[in-house]
C-alpha positions as CSV (number, residue, x, y, z in Angstrom):
1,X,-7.0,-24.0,1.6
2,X,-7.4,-19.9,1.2
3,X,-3.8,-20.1,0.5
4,X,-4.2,-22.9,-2.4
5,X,-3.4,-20.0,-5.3
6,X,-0.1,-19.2,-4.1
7,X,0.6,-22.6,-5.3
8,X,-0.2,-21.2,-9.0
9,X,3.2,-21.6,-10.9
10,X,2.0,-17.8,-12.8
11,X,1.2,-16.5,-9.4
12,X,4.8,-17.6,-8.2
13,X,6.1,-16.1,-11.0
14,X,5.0,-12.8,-10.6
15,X,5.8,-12.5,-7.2
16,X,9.4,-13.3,-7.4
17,X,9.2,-11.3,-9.9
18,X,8.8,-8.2,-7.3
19,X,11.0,-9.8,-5.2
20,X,8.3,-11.4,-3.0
21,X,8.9,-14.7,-1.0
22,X,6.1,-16.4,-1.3
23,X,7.5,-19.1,1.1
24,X,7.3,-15.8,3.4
25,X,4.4,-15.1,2.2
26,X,2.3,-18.0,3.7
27,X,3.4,-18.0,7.1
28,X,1.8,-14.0,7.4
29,X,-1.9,-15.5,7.2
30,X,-3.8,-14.1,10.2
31,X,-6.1,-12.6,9.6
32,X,-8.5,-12.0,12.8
33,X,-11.8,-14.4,12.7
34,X,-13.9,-10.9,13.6
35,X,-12.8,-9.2,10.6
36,X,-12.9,-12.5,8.5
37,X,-16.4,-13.2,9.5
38,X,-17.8,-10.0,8.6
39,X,-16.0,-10.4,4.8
40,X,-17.9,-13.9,4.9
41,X,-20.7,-12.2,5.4
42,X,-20.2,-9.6,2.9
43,X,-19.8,-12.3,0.3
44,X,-23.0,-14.0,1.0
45,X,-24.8,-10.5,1.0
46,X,-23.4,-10.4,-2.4
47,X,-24.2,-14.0,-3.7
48,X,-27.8,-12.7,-2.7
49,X,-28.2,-9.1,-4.6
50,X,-26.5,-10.8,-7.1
51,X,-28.9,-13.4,-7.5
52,X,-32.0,-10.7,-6.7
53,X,-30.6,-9.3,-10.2
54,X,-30.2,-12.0,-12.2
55,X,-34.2,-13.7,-11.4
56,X,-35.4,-9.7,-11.4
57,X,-38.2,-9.2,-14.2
58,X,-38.0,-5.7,-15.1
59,X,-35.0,-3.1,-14.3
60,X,-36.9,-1.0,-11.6
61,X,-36.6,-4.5,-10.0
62,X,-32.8,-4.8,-10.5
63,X,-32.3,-1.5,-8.8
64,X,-33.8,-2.3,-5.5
65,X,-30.8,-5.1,-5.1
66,X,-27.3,-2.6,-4.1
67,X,-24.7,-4.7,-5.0
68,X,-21.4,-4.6,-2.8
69,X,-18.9,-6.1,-5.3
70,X,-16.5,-7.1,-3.5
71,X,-13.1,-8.1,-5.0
72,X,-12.3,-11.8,-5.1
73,X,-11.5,-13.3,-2.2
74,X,-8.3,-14.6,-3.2
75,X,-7.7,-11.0,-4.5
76,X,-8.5,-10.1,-0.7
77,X,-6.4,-12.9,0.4
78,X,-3.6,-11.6,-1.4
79,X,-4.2,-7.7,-0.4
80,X,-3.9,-8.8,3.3
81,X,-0.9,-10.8,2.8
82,X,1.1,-8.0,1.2
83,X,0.3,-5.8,3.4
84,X,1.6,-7.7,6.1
85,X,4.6,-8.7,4.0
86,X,5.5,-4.9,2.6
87,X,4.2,-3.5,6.4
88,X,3.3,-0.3,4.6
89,X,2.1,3.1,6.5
90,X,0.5,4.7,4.8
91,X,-2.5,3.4,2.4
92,X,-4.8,5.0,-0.3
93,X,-7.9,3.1,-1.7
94,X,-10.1,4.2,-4.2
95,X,-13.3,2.5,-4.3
96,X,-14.7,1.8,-0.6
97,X,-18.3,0.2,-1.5
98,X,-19.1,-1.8,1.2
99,X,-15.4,-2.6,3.0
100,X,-14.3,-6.0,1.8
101,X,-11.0,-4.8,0.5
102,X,-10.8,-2.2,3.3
103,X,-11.6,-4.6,5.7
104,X,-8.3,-6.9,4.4
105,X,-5.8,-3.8,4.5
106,X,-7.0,-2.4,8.0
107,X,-6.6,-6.3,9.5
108,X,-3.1,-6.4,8.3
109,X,-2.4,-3.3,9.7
110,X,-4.0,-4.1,12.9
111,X,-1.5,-7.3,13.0
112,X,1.0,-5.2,12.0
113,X,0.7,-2.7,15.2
114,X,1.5,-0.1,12.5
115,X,0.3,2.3,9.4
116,X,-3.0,3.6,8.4
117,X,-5.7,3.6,5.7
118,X,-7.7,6.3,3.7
119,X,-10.3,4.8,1.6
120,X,-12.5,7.0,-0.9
121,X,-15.7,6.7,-1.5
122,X,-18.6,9.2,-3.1
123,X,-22.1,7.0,-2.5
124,X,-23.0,8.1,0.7
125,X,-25.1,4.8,1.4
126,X,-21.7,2.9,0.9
127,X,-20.1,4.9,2.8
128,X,-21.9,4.2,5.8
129,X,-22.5,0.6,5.2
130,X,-18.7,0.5,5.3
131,X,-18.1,2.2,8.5
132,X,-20.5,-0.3,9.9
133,X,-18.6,-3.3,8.7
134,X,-15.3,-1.7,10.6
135,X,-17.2,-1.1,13.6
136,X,-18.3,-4.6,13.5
137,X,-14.5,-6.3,12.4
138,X,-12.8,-3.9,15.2
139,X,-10.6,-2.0,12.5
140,X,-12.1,1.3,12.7
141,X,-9.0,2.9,14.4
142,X,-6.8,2.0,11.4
143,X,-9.3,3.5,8.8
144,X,-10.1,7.1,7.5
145,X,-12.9,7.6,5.2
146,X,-13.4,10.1,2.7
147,X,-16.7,10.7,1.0
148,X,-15.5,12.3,-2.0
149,X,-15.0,11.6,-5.8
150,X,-10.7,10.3,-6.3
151,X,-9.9,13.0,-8.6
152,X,-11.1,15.5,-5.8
153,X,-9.5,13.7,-2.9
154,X,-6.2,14.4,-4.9
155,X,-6.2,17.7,-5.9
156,X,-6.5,18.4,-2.2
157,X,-4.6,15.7,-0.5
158,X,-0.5,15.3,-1.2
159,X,0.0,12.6,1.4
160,X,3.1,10.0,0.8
161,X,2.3,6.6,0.0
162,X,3.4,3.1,0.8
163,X,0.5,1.4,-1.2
164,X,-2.4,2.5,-3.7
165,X,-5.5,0.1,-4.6
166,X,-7.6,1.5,-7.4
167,X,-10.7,-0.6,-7.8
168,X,-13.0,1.9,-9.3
169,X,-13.8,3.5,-12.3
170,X,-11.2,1.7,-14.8
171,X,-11.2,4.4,-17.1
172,X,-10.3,6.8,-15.1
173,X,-6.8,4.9,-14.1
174,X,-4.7,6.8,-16.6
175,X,-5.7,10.0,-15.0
176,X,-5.4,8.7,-11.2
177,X,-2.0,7.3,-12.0
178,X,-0.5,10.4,-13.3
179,X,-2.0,12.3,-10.2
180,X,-0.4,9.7,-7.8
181,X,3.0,9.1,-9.1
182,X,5.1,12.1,-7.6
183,X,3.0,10.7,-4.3
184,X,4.1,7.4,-4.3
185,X,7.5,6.8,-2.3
186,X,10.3,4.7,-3.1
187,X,9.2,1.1,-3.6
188,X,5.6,1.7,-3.4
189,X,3.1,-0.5,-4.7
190,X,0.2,0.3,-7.2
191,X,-2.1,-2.3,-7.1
192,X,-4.9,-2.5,-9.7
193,X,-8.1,-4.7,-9.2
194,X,-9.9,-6.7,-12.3
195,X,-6.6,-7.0,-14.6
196,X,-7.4,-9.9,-15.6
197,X,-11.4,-10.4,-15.8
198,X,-11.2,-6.7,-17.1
199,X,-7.7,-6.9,-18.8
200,X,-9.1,-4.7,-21.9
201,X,-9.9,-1.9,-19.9
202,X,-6.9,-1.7,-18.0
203,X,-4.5,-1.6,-21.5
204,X,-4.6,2.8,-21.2
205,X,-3.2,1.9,-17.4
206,X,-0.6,-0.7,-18.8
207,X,0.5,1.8,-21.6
């Protein structure tokens, strides 16, 4: 059933459109229970702050709930497949919060017996949170963390990549992309959380 949008005729489409078998595809599902329980647990965490928000009756309220937002989980679904499909070595994420995504990429690597992952992160608080949630899902080996704002990480950091996620500060893309391009090897993959629920602001990205 976590497979069920593959089945999506526009999803279908796009793959094949990057030369993706999506037949393929499917049978790459693995994903280790450990790890998949703690992003279970990570979604319920967020069902709850996100509730804590919405019911919260002034704003110094809303700020005591620390929302993780994770991406989708058919996003994350996804994420792990293709990394399992493209076996990439080397990963940069920007936008750590509390894992989720993280968690995804360092479990296909860890089923892949290869390749590694730097995720970037400023908030200190997420940051550890994170580190905690790979601790707990048995990844940690397959994970560097950088506590650092992006656009710092690459002005001192020139490392060759496989495969980018940017799921942070949308407007900023533009920016990040042009940074990352002469980094990215042949065939890499520049994957882009929210274009769709936040196509608008990923139209400077597009262009």
């Amino acid at each position: 059933s976590m497979l069920n949008f593959l089945d999506d005729v526009k999803v279908k489409e796009i793959l094949t459109e990057f030369a993706i078998d999506v037949g393929v595809l499917k049978t790459l599902w693995d994903m280790p229970e450990a790890a998949l329980a703690v992003v279970r647990k990570m979604y319920e965490y967020e069902e709850i702050q996100a509730y804590g928000q919405r019911t919260a009756t002034n704003n110094e309220e809303k700020f005591k709930y620390l929302r993780a937002w994770p991406l989708e989980m058919d996003a994350g679904v996804l994420l792990y497949l293709l990394v399992r499909y493209l076996t990439p070595t080397t990963i940069l994420e920007c936008g750590t919060s509390f894992g989720v995504s993280a968690l995804f990429e360092a479990s296909a690597l860890q089923q892949n017996k290869q390749g590694h992952l730097t995720t970037v992160e400023v908030s200190k608080l997420k940051h550890e949170a994170a580190w905690r949630n790979f601790q707990s899902a048995g990844v940690e080996k397959y994970i560097t963390q950088a506590k650092v704002a992006f656009d710092q990480y690459l002005k001192h950091n020139d490392q060759k990549l496989d495969l980018v996620l940017l799921d942070c500060d949308r407007s900023r893309y533009p920016v990040y992309f042009e940074a990352l391009l002469a980094r990215l090897n042949p065939n890499a993959f520049l994957l882009v959380d929210n274009a769709i629920d936040r196509a608008a602001d990923i139209i400077p990205l597009q262009r």
